[in-house]
Every structure is written in C-alpha cells, then in structure tokens.
N, CA, C and O atoms as a GROMACS GRO file, in nm:
protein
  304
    1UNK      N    1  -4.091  -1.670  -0.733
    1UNK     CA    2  -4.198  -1.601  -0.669
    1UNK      C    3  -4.329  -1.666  -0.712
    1UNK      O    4  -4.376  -1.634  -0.822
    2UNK      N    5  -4.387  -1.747  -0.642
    2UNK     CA    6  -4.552  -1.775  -0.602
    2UNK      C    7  -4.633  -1.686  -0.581
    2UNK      O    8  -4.645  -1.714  -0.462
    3UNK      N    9  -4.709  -1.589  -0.596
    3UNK     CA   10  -4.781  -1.492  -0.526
    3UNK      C   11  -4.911  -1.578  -0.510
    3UNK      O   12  -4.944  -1.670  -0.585
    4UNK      N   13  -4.978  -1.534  -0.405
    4UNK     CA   14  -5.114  -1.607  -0.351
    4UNK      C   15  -5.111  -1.788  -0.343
    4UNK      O   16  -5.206  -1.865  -0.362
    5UNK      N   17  -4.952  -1.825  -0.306
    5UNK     CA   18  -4.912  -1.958  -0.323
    5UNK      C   19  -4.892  -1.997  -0.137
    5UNK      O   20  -4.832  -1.937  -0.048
    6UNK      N   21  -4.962  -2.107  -0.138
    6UNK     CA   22  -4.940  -2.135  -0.006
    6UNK      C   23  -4.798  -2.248   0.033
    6UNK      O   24  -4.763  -2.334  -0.048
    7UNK      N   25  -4.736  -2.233   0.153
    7UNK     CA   26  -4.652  -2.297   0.117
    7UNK      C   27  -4.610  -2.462   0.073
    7UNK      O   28  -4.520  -2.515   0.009
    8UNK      N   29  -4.704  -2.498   0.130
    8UNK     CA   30  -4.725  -2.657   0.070
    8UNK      C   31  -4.717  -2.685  -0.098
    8UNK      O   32  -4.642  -2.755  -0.166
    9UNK      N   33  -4.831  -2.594  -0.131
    9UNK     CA   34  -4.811  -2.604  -0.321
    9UNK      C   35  -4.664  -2.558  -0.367
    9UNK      O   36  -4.587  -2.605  -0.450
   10UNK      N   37  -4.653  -2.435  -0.270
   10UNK     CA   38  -4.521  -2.385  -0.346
   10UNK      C   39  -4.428  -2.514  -0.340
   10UNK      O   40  -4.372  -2.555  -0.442
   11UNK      N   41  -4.416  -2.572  -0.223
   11UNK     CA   42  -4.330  -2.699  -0.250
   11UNK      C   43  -4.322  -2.808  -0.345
   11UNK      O   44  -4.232  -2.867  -0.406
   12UNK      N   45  -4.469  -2.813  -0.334
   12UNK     CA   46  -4.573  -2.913  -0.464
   12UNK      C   47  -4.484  -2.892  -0.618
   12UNK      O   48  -4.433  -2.980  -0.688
   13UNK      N   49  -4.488  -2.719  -0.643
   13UNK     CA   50  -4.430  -2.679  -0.744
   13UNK      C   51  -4.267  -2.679  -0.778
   13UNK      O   52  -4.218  -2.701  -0.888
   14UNK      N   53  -4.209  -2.655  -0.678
   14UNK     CA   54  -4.074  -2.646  -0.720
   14UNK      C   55  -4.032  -2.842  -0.726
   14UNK      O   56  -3.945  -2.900  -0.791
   15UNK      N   57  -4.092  -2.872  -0.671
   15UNK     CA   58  -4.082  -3.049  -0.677
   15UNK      C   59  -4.104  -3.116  -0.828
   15UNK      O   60  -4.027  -3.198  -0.878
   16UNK      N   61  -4.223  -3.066  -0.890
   16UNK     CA   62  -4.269  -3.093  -0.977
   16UNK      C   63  -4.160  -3.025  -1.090
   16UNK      O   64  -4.144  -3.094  -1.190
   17UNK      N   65  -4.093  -2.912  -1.084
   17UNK     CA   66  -4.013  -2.864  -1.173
   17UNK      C   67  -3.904  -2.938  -1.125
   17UNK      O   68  -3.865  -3.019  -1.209
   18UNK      N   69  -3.832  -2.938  -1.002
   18UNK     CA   70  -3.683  -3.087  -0.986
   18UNK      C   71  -3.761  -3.172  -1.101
   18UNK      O   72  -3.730  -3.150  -1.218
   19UNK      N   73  -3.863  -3.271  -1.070
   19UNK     CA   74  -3.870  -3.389  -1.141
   19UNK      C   75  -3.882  -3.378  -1.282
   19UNK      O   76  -3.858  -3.470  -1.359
   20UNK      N   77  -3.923  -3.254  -1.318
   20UNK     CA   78  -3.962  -3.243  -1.468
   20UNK      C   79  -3.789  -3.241  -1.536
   20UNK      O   80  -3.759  -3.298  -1.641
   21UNK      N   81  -3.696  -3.165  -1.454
   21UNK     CA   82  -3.526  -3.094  -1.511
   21UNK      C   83  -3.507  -3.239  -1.509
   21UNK      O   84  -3.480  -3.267  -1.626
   22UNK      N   85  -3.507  -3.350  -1.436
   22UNK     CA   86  -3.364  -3.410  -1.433
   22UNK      C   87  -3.444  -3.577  -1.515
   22UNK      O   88  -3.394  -3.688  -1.499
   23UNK      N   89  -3.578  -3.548  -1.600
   23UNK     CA   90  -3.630  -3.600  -1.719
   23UNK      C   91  -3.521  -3.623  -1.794
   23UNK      O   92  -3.474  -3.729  -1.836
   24UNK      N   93  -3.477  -3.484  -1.807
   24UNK     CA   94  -3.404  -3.423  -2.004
   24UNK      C   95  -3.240  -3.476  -1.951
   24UNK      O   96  -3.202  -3.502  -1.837
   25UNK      N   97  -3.183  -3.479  -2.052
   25UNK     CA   98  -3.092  -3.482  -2.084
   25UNK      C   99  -3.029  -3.405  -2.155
   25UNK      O  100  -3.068  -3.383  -2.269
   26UNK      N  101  -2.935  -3.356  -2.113
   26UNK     CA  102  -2.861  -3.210  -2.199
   26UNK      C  103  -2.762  -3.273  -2.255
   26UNK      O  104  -2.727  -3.387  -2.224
   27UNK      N  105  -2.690  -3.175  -2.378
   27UNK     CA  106  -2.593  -3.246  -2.457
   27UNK      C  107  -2.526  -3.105  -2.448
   27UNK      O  108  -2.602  -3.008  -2.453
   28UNK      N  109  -2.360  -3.076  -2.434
   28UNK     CA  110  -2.268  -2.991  -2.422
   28UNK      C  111  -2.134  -3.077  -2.493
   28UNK      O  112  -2.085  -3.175  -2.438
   29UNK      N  113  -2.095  -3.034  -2.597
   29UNK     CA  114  -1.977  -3.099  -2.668
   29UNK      C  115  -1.975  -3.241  -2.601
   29UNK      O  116  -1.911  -3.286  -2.506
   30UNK      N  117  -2.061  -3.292  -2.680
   30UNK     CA  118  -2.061  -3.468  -2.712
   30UNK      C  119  -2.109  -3.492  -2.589
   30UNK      O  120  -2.119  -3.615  -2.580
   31UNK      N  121  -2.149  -3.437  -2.477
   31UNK     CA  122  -2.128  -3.510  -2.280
   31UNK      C  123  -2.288  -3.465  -2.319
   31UNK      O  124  -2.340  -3.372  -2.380
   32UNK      N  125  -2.343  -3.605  -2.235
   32UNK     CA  126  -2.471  -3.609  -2.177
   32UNK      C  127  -2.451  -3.531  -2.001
   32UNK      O  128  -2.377  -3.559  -1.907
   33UNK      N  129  -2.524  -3.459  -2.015
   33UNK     CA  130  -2.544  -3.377  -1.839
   33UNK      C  131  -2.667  -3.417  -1.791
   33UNK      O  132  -2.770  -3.417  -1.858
   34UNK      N  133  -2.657  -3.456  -1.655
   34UNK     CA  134  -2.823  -3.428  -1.621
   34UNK      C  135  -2.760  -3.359  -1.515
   34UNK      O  136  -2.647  -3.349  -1.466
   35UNK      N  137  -2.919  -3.296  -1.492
   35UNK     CA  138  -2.898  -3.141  -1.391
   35UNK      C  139  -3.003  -3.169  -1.292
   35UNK      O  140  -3.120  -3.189  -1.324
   36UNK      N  141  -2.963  -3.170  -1.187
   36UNK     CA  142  -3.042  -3.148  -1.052
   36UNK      C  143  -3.033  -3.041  -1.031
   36UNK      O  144  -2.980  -2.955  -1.101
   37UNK      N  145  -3.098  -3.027  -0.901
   37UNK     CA  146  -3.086  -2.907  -0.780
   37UNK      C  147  -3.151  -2.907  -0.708
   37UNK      O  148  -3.249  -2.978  -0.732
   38UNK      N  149  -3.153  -2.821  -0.550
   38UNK     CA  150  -3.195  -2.843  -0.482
   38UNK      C  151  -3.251  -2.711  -0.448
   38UNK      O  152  -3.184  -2.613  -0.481
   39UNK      N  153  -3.345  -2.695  -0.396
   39UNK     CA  154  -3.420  -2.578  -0.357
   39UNK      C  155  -3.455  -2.565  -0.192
   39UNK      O  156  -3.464  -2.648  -0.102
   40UNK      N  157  -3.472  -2.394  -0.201
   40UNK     CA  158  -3.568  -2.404  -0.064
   40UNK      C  159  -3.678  -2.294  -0.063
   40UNK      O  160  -3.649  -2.191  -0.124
   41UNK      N  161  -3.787  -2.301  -0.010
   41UNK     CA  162  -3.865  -2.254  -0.009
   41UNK      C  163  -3.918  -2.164   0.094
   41UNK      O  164  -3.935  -2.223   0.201
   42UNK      N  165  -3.952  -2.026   0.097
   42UNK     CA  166  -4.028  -1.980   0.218
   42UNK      C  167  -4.138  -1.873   0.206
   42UNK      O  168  -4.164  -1.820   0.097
   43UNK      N  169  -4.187  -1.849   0.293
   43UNK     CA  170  -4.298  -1.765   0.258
   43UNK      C  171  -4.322  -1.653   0.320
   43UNK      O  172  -4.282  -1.661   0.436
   44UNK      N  173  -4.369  -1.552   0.295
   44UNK     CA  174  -4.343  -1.369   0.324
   44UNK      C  175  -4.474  -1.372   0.394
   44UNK      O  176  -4.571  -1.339   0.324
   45UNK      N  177  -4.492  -1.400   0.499
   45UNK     CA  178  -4.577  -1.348   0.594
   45UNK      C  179  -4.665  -1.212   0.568
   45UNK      O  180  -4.597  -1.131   0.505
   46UNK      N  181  -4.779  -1.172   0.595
   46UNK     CA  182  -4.816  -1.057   0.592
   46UNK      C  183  -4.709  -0.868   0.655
   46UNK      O  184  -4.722  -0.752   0.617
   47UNK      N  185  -4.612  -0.938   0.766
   47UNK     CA  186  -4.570  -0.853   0.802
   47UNK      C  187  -4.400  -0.890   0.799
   47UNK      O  188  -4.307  -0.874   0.879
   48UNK      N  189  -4.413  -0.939   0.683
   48UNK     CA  190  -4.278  -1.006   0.704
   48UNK      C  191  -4.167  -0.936   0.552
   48UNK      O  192  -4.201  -0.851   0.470
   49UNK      N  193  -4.092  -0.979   0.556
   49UNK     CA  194  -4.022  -0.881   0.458
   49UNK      C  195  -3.931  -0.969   0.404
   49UNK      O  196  -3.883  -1.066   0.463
   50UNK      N  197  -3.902  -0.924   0.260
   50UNK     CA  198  -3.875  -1.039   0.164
   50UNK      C  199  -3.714  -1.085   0.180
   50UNK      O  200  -3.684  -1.200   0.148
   51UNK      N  201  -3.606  -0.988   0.231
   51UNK     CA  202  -3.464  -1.038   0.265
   51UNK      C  203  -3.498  -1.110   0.343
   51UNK      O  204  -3.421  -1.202   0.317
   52UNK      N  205  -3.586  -1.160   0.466
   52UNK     CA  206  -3.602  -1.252   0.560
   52UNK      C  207  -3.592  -1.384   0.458
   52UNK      O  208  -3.505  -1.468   0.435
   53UNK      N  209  -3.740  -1.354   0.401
   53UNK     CA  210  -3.777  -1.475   0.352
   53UNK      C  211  -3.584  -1.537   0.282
   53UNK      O  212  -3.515  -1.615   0.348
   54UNK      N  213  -3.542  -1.484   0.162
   54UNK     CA  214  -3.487  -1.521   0.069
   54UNK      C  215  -3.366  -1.568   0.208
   54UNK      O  216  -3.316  -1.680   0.190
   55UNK      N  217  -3.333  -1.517   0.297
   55UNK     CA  218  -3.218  -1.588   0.377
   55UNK      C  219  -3.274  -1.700   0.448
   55UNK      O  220  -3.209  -1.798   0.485
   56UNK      N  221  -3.406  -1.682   0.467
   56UNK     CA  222  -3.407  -1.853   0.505
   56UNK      C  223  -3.429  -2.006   0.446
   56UNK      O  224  -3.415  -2.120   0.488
   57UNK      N  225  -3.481  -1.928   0.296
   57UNK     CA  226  -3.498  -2.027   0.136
   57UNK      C  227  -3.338  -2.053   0.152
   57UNK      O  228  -3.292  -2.167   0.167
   58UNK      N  229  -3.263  -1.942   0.146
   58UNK     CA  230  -3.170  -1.996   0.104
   58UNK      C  231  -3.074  -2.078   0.248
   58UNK      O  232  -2.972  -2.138   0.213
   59UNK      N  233  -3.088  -2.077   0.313
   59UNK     CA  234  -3.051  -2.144   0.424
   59UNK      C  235  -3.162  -2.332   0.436
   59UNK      O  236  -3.105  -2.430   0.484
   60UNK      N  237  -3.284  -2.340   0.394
   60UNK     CA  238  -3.336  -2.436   0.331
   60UNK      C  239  -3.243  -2.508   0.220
   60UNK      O  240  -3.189  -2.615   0.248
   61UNK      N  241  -3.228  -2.457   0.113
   61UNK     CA  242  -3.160  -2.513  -0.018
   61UNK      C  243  -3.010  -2.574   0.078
   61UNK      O  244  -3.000  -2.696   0.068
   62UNK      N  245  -2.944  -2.534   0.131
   62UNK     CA  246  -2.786  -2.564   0.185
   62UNK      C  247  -2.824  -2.678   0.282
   62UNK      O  248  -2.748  -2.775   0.284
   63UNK      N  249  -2.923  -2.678   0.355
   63UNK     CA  250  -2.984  -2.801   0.456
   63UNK      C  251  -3.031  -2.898   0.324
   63UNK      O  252  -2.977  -3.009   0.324
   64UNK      N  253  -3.125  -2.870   0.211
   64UNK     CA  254  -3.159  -2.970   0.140
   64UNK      C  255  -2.990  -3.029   0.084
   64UNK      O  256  -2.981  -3.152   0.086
   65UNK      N  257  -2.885  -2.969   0.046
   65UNK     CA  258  -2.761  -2.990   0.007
   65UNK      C  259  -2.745  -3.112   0.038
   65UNK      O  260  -2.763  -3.222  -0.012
   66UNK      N  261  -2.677  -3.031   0.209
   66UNK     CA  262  -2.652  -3.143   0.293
   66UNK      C  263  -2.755  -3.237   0.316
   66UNK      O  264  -2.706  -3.330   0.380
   67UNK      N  265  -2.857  -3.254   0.297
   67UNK     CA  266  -2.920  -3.409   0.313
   67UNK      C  267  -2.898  -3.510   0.216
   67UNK      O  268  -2.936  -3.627   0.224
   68UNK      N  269  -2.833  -3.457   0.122
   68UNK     CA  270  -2.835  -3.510  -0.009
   68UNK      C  271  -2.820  -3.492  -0.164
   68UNK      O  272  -2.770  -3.557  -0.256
   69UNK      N  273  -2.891  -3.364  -0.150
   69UNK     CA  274  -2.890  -3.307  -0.268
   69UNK      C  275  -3.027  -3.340  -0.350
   69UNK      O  276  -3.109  -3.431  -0.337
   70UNK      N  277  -3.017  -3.231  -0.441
   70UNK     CA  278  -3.141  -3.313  -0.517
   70UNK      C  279  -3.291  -3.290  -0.430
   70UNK      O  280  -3.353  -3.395  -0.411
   71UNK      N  281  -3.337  -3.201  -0.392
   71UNK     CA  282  -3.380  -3.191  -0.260
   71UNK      C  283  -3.514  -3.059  -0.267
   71UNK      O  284  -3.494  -2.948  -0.317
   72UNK      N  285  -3.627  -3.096  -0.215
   72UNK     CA  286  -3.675  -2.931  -0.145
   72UNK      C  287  -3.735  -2.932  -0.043
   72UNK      O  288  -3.819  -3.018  -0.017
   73UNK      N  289  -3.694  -2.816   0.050
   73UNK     CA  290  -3.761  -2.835   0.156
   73UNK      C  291  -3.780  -2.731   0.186
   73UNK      O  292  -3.705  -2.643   0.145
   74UNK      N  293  -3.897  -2.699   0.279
   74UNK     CA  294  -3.968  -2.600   0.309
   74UNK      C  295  -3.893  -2.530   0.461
   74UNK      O  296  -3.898  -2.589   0.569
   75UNK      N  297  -3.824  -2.395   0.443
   75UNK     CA  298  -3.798  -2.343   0.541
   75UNK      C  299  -3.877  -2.290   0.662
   75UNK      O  300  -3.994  -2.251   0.662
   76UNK      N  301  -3.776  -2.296   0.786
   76UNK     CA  302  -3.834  -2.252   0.921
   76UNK      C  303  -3.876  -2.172   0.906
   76UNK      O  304  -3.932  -2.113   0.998
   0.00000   0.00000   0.00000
C-alpha cells in the first residue's frame, strides 16, 4: 500500500525494491539463493474499491510471470 502514490512512482518503487532483493544473496544450509519476483501494481480510484484493485495487481504479477518473470507492471 502507497497511499497518496501515483501510479508511475508506485511502479518506480516496487522496481527499485526488485532491484535492491536480488543485490543480496541469501544463505539457507550452505545454498546461496537469490530471490526475485515479480509484481503488479494498481491503483484505487476515488470510487473504486480495493478487491478490484488487488484482482487486477494480481492478475498484473501472473502477466509479469508470463513475460518472464522478474517483472513489474502496472495493471489495466
């Protein structure tokens, strides 16, 4: 949740956190992990209501999937 986040930054931001996660390197019994993910993003309209939003973020994140992975993109 962004509040007073427009959706461009919000993208700006979750981008900037992908690139910051897959920096580090995690250690789990002896195994180096790196961790992606892919996100999606949307935004709650003035008259709009937040199960909308979160089904079409999350319908974003499954399109970023399938493009590749590793991914954010800003939902319809």
């Amino acid at each position: 949740m962004l509040p007073d986040t427009d959706e461009q930054t919000a993208v700006a931001v979750m981008t900037r956190l992908q690139r910051a996660l897959t920096t580090h390197i995690f250690v789990a019994d002896n195994s180096r992990i790196l961790i992606t993910f892919s996100a999606g993003v949307a935004a709650i309209g003035p008259d709009g209501n937040a199960y909308d939003a979160i089904d079409r973020a999350d319908k974003a994140m499954y399109a970023a999937k399938r493009a590749g992975r590793n991914r954010v993109l800003l939902a319809a």
